[in-house]
N, C-alpha and C positions, 0 to 999 in steps of 0.2 A: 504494500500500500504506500504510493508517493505522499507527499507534504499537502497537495492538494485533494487528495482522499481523506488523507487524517483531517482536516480541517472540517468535511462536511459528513464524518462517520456518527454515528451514534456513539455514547448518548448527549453528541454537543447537538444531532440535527437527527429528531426519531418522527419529524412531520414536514409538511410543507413548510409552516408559518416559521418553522424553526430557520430558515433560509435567509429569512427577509432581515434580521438585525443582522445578519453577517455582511449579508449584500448591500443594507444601510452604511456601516461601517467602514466599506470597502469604497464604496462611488461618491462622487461626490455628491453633494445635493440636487443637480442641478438634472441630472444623468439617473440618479435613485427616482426623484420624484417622478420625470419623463414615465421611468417602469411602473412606478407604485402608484400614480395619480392616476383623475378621471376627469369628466367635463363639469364645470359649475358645480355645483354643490355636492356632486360625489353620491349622488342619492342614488343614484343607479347601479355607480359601484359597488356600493353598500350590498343596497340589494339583491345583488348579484350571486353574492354569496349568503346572505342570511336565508334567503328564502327557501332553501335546502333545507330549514329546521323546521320549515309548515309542512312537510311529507314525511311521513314516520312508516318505518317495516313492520311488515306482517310475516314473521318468519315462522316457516316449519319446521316442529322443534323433532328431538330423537330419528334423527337422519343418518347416516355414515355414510359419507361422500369418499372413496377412495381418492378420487382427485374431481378437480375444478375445471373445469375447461375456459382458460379466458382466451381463445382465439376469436377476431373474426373475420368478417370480409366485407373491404369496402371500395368500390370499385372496379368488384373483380382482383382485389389487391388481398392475398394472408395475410393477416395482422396476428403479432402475436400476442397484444392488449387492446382492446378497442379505446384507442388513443391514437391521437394525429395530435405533433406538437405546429401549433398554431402559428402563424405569418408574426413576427416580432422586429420590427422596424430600428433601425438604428442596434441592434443587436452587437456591431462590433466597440463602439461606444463603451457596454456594457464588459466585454470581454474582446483582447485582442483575438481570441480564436471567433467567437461571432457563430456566423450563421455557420462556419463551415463543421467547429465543434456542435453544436447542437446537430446538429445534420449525422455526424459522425456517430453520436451516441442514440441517435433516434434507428440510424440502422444496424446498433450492436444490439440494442433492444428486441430487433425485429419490428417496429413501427415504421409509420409516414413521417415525414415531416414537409410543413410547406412552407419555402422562402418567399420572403416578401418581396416587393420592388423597391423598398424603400432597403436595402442590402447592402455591406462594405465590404463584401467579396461576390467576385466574378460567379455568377451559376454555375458555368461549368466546374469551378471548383467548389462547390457547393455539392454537385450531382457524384462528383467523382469522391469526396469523400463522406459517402453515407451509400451503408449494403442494403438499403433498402428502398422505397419508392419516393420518391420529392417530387413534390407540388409544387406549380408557380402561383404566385397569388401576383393578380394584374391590377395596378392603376394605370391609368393613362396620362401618367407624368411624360411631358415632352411632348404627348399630342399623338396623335395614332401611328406619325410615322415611327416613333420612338417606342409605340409599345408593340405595334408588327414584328419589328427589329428585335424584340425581345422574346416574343411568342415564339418566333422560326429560331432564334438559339436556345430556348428551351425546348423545342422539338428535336433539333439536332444531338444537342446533350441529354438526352433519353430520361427528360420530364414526363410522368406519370398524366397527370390532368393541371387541368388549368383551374384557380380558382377568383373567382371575379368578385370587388367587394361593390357593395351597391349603396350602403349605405354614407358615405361621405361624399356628398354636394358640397359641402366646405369642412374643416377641422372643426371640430368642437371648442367650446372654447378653454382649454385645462389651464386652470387659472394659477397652479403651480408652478408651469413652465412659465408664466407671464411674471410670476414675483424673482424666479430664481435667475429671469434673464435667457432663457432658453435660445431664444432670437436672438440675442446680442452674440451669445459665445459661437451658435453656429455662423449667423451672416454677418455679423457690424463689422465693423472695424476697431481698431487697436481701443481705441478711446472709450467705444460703448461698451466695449468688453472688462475692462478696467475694474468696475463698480463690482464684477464677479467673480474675478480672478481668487480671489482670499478662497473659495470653498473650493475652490481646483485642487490651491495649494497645500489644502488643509489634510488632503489624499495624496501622498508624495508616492506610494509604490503603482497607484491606478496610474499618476500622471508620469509615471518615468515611462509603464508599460506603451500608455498610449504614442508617446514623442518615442521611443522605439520603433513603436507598430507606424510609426511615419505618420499621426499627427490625426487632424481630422480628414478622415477620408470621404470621398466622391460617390457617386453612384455609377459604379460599373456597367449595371445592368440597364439602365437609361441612357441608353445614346443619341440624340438631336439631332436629327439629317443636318449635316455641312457645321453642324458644330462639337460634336463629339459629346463623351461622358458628360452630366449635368454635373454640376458642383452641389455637395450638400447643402440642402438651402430649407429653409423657415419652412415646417410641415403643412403651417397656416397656409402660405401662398402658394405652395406645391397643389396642395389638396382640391384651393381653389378654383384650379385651372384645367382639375383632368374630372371632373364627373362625367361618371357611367350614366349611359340612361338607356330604357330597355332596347331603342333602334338599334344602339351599340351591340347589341347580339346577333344581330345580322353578319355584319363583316367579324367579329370575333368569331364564330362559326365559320365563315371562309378559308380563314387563315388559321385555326386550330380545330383539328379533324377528331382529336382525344377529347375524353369526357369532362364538363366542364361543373364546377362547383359556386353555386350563386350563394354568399356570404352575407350575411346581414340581416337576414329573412325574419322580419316579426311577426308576421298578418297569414291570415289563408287566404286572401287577396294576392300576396305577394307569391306566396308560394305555387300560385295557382298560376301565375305568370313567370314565373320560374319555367315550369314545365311546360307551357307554351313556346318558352323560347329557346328549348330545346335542353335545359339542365339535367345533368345524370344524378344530381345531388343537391342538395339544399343545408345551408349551416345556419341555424336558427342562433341569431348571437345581436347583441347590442353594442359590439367592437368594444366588449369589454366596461362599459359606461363611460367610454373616452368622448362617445359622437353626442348624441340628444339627450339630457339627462332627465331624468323623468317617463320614461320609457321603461315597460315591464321587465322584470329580469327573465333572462334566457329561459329558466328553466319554468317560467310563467307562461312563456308565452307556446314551447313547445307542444301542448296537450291540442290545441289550436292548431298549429300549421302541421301535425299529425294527424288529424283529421281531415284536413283540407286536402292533404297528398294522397290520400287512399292507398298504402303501398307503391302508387305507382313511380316511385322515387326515390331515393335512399335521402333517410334524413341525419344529419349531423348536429350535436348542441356544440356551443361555444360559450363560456361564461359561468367564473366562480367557483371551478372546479379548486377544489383543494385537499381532497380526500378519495379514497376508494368508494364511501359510503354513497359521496355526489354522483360517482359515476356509475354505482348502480340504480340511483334513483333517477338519471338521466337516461337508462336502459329500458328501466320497467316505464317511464313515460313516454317511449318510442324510441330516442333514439338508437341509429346503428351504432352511433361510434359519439365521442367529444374531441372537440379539440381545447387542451390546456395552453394557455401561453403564460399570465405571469409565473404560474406553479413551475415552470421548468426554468423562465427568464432568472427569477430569484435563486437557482440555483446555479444558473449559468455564470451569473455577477458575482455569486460568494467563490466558484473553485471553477470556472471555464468547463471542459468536458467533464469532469470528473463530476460537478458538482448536477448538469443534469443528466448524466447516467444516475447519480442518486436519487435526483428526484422523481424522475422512471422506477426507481427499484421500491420505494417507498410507494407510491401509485398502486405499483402492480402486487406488493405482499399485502397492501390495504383491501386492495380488488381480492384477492383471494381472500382473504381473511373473512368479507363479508359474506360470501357467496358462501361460505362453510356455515357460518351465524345464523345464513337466513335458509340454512337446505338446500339450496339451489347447488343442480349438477354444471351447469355452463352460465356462462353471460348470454347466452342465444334465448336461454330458458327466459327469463329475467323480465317479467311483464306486470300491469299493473294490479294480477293479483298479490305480490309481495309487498304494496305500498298501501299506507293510505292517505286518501288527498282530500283536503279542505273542502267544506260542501259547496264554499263560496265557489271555488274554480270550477266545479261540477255545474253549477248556475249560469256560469257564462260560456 
């Protein structure tokens, strides 16, 4: 076991949340908050995760399980946990290894992982170090010629599916990155950056790694007809400039022939337009409580766009995963699979690979753990007779 294993072993880290003062400790403020924060009041993020404690199990007791099956499939893809780690933006920030460690560990696992556009390493090194299936998640930063160009070298570099987010028409507004200068350190200059330099300094091993790793980096994966990589730039005015809108499934379809994941998904409205415009997949998610605050948590609004798909789709949750328990209760409400982002990002800030391989291993002993608790022989088994749900959601 290296120095970065001991660091995130038990009994210094026996849960997710155990992650997050390590990874506080380590980042500066500016780069912590970015991970940890959400939009305006945080109410969505909140609830993101509490609302996991209004569904309570119904478990079958005096069972003997020889074993658990948590395999499954999504996509057409073996999963060895039904887990996909989720598009996490500015990732190398966080860690000089970035998307390409988290990638690497999601395919030692046997999981997906899906990089973002917003990435500090090239995809194809993204794709080449992870053994198992990587997703592209698409914005349409730099304008369609820019995100074309990106779709056909994820094709080339044997990207699994494409995963398209729909819900950012502009940034949310996260009010954390607005006090700690977020915009200053990425885009100002010398001067506006000034006022925030102290909480940099205050991190001397993050900030040797980063001025090592060559400093703030670009967007690789975003190239500008006749101007090249985009320079990292303000998420606000990024976000601005590239909304999806469902036309855009038209020519996205054109130029990506693999199966495509429509991300954001609240309504059985939406979902229902999902699979009109051709989606193999739908990820029922609130982008974490980063986009419209005030918007149902994920696992609220799932029982709905579960119904609205009739099977005829593979559905995905997104949001406030932080235990095994969540992800079985996110099974027995329909979904196939979750995707986790902070849960693995806080592990990735306190130790780089090491640290979410461990947040993978603690997921998946949870996952099992449960599944024996509640009788259950698979994750496949796992439906809403093992839960029980508030009558209010049954009314709506």
């Amino acid at each position: 076991m290296n120095r970065l294993s001991r660091t995130v072993a038990s009994p210094r880290v026996v849960c997710i949340e155990d992650f997050r003062p390590i990874a506080r400790q380590r980042l500066p403020k500016a780069v912590f908050d970015y991970l940890d924060g959400g939009a305006e009041g945080e109410v969505t993020l909140r609830e993101n995760c509490r609302i996991f404690n209004d569904v309570t199990f119904r478990p079958r007791h005096a069972v003997a399980l020889a074993d658990c099956g948590l395999c499954t499939r999504v996509l057409g893809f073996d999963l060895a946990l039904p887990i996909l780690l989720a598009p996490v933006g500015y990732s190398r920030l966080m860690h000089p290894g970035g998307e390409v460690a988290a990638a690497r560990a999601a395919g030692n696992a046997g999981i997906a992982y899906i990089l973002s556009t917003i990435s500090g390493h090239k995809l194809e090194d993204v794709k080449r170090g992870s053994s198992g299936p990587v997703f592209y998640q698409l914005y349409l930063m730099g304008g369609r010629g820019a995100a074309e160009a990106a779709i056909e070298r994820a094709r080339v570099a044997g990207f699994s599916a494409l995963v398209v987010t729909i819900d950012t028409p502009v940034a949310g507004i996260r009010e954390r990155d607005y006090r700690n200068g977020m915009k200053e350190l990425i885009s100002g200059g010398p001067f506006e950056k000034l006022p925030y330099l102290p909480q940099m300094l205050s991190r001397p091993s993050w900030l040797i790694s980063y001025l090592l790793d060559g400093g703030l980096p670009g967007l690789p994966n975003v190239n500008v007809p006749g101007k090249g990589p985009m320079p990292l730039v303000d998420i606000n005015a990024a976000l601005a400039e590239s909304a999806v809108t469902w036309a855009d499934f038209r020519w996205i379809r054109d130029v990506w022939k693999g199966p495509i994941v429509v991300k954001g998904v609240l309504t059985g409205d939406d979902a229902r337009r999902s699979i009109d415009e051709g989606a193999a997949a739908i990820s029922v998610s609130n982008h974490g409580g980063r986009q419209l605050d005030g918007v149902p948590a994920s696992l609220r609004a799932l029982p709905e766009v579960v119904e609205a798909v009739q099977g005829r789709i593979e559905v995905l949750m997104d949001g406030g995963i932080r235990r095994g328990t969540d992800i079985a209760k996110a099974l027995c409400l329909g979904a196939r699979a979750v995707l986790c982002g902070r849960a693995y990002a806080y592990g990735l800030a306190a130790a780089g690979e090491a640290g979410v391989s461990r947040a993978i291993e603690i997921l998946r002993t949870d996952l099992e753990r449960t599944l024996r608790l509640l009788g259950c022989p698979s994750v496949t088994a796992l439906d809403r007779s093992y839960v029980n749900v508030p009558k209010s959601w049954e009314s709506n």
